[in-house]
C-alpha positions in Angstrom: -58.6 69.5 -43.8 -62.0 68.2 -42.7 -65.3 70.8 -42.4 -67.6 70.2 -39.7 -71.2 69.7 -40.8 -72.5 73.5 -39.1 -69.1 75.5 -40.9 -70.1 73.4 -44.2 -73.0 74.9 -44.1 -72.5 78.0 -43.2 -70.1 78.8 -46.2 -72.7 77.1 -48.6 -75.7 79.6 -47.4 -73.0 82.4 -47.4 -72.1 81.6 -50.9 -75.6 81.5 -52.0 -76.4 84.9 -49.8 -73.7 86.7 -51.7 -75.0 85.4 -55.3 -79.0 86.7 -53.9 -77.8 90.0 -52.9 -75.9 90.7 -55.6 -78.0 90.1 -58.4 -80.5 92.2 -56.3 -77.8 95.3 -55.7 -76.5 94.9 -60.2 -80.3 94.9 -61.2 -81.0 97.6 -59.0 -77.9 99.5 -60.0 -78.6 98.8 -63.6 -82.3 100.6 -63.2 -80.9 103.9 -61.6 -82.9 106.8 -62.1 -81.2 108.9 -59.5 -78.5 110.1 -61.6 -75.5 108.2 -59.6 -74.9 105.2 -61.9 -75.4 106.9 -65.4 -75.0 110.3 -66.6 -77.1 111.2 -69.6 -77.0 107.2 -71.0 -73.8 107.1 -69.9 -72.3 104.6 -66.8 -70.3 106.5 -64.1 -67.2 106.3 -62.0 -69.6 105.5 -59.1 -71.9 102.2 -61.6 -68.0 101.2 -62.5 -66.6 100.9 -58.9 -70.3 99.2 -57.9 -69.9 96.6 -60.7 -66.6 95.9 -59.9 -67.6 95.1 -56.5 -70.2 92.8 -57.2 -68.5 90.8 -59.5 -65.8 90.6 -57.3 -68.6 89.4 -54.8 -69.9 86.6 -56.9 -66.6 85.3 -57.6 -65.5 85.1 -53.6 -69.2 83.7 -53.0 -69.0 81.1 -55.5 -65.8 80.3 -54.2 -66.9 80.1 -50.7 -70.0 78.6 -51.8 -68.0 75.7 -53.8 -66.1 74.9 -50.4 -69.2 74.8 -48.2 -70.4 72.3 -51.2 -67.1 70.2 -51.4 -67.3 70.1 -47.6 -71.1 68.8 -47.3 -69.9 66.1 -49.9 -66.8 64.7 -48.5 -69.2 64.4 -45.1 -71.6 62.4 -47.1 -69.1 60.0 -48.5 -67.3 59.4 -44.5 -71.0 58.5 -43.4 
């Protein structure tokens, strides 16, 4: 299956927009003060379920990220 240049794209600056947002969303989680992530010291259900999500995040950005890449480099080599 051949990516068009545009959709190549695309994926690679969705892979990289997953990977900036979160890393912004764990540090900020990790710096609670409200009381939602972590209960005297302690993480929370709530920091759990939000750290499950991101990594699950990075690994489907990276993913889509890789395939964007892979898809930009097969172009190149056609050219």
């Amino acid at each position: 299956m051949k990516l068009s240049r545009p959709v190549s794209w695309f994926l690679l600056a969705f892979g990289v927009w997953s990977w900036v947002i979160w890393v912004t969303f764990v540090k900020n989680l990790v710096k609670d003060g409200s009381g939602l992530a972590f209960d005297d010291g302690h993480p929370t259900a709530y920091f759990w379920v939000h750290l499950l999500l991101a990594v699950v995040s990075f690994v489907l950005g990276t993913v889509v990220g890789v395939i964007g890449l892979r898809g930009l480099r097969a172009l190149r080599r056609t050219s």
